[in-house]
Every structure is written in structure tokens, then in C-alpha cells.
C-alpha positions as CSV (number, residue, x, y, z in Angstrom):
1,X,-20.5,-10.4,106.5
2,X,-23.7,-10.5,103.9
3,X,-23.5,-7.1,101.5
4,X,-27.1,-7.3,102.0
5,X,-27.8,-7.0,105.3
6,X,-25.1,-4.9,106.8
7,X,-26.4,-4.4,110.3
8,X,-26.9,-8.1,111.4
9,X,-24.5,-9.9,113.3
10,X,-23.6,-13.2,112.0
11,X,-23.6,-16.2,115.1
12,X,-20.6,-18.5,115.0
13,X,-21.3,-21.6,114.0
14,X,-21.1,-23.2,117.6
15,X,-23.8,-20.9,118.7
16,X,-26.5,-21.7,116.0
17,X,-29.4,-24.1,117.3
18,X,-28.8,-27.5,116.2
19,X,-31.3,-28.8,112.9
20,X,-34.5,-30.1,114.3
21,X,-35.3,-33.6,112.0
22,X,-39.3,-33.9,111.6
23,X,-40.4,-37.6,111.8
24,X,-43.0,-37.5,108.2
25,X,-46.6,-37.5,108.8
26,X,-48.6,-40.9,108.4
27,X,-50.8,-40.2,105.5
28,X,-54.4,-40.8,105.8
29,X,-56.9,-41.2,103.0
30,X,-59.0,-39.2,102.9
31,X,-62.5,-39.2,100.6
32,X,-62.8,-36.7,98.3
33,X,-66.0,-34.7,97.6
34,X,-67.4,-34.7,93.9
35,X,-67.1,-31.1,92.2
36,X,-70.9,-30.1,91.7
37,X,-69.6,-26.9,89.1
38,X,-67.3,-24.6,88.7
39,X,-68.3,-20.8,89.3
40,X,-66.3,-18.2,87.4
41,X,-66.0,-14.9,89.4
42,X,-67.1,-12.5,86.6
43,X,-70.2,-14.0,86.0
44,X,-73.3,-12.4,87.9
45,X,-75.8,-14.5,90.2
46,X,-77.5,-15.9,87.4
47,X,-74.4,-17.6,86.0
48,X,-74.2,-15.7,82.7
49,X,-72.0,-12.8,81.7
50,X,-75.2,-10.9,80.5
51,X,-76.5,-8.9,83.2
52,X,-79.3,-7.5,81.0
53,X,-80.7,-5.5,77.7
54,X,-79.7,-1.6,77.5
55,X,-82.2,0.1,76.2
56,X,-81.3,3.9,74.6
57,X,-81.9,5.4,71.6
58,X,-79.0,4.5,69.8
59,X,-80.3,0.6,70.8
60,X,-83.6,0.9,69.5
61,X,-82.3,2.5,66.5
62,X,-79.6,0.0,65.7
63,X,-82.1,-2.9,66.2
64,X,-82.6,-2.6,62.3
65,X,-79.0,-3.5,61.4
66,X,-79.8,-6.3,63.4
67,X,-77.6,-5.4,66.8
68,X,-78.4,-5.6,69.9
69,X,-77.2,-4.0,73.3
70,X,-76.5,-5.3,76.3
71,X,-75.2,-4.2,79.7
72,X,-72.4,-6.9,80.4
73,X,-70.0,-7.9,83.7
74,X,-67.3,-5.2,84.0
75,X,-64.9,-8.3,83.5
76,X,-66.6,-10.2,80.5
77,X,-64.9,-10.8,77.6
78,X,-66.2,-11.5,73.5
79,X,-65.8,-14.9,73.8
80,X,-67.9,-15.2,76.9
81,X,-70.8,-12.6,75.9
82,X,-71.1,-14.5,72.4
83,X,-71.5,-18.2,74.1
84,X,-73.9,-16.2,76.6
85,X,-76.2,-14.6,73.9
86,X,-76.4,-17.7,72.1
87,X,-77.2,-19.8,74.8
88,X,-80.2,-18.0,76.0
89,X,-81.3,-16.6,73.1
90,X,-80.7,-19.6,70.6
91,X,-79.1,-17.0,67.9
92,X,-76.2,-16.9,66.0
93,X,-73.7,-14.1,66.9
94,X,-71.6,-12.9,64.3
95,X,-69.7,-10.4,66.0
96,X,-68.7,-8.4,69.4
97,X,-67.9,-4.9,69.8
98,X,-67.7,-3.9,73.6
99,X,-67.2,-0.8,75.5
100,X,-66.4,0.6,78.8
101,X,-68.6,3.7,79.6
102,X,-66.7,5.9,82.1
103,X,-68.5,6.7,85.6
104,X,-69.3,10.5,85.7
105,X,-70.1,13.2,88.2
106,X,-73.4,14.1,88.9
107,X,-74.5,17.0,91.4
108,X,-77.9,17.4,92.8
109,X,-77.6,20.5,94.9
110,X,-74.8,20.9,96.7
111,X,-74.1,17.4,97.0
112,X,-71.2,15.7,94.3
113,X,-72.0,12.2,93.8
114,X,-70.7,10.0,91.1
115,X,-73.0,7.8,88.5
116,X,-70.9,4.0,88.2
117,X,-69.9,3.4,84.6
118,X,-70.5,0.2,83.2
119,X,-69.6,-2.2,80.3
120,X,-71.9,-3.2,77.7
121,X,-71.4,-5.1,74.4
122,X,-73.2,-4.5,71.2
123,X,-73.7,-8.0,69.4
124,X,-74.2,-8.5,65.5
125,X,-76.4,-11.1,64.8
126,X,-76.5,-13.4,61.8
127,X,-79.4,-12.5,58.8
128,X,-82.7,-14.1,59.5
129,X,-81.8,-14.0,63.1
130,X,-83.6,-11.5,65.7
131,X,-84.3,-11.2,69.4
132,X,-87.7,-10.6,71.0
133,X,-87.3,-9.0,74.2
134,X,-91.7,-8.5,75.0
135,X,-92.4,-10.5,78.0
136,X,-94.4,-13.4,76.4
């Protein structure tokens, strides 16, 4: 008897079904399908980690120290908001800093609700380097 499973009978060996040999399976070739490209799950429908600017006060006011803020995937990462930024903004990043900004309560009335947090990333760029975000 197991010392695992306490309550199961054991069958005798005469009673056991008999071991059932499966013939293998002709293989067939079969033509592969060329991989068009690979979609990672944490970027957004646009294919980029970036989802857009943040504009605040803090933002605007840190624009002088040449940083900018942007509202990012929840699942992005530094190394993936950097190649991002300088992708579609032809800039060199220098640095990363990311945060998570925790979702809070909000009541109008009587009614609780809850505003969704969100992650965004405040990127350094190099000297000499800027971002125009006007709609030219």
C-alpha cells in the first residue's frame, strides 16, 4: 500500500488491463507558413510601448531640464521605452526613471468609483536634443 494514497485499493496484477502498443503515426510534411512579425503582448495597438505624452505641470515645468513625460504600458520596461522614444522621435535618450501611479477613489455623490492608475516614464534626453510635440 502507497503512503500516499491511503484509501485506494491496489488491483492484483492479474486484474490490471493488459498495455495497449500504439502502431507510430506516418509523418506527413507539412508546409510551413512564413512568420510575418512577432507581436509582444505589452506593447499597445500601435506597436510601441509609448501610449502617449503626459501633460501636468510638473511636465511642462521639467521640459527645461530637458525631460520629458510620457504615459507608458503598465508592463513596459527602460529598455523598451528608450528604443521606443528614440525610434519615433529620432533622439538620444540618456536615461529612464519610471513610475507606477496608484489608482484612487473618487466619489461623485453617493457613488464610489475608482480612477485606474497608470505607469508613465520620465526620459532624460541628451544636450542639444529636444522633442516638439505641436501638431505640424
Amino acid at each position: 500500500m502507497s503512503a500516499f494514497n491511503l484509501f485506494k485499493k491496489s488491483k492484483p496484477a492479474s486484474k490490471r488491463k493488459p498495455a495497449v502498443v500504439v502502431e507510430k503515426p506516418v509523418e506527413t510534411k507539412v508546409e510551413s507558413t512564413p512568420v510575418v512579425a512577432e507581436v509582444s503582448p505589452i506593447l499597445n495597438v500601435s506597436g510601441s510601448a509609448i501610449l502617449h505624452p503626459y501633460v501636468s505641470e510638473k511636465a511642462t515645468r521639467i521640459e527645461n531640464m530637458n525631460q520629458y513625460v510620457f504615459k507608458v504600458a503598465r508592463t513596459a520596461n527602460k529598455p523598451e521605452v528608450k528604443k521606443a522614444i528614440q525610434n519615433r522621435y529620432k533622439v538620444k535618450v540618456v536615461a529612464v526613471n519610471m513610475i507606477n501611479t496608484p489608482s484612487k477613489k473618487r466619489t461623485v455623490g453617493r457613488h464610489v468609483g475608482i480612477k485606474a492608475g497608470f505607469r508613465k516614464a520620465i526620459v532624460t534626453l541628451a544636450e542639444g536634443d529636444s522633442i516638439n510635440f505641436s501638431k505640424a
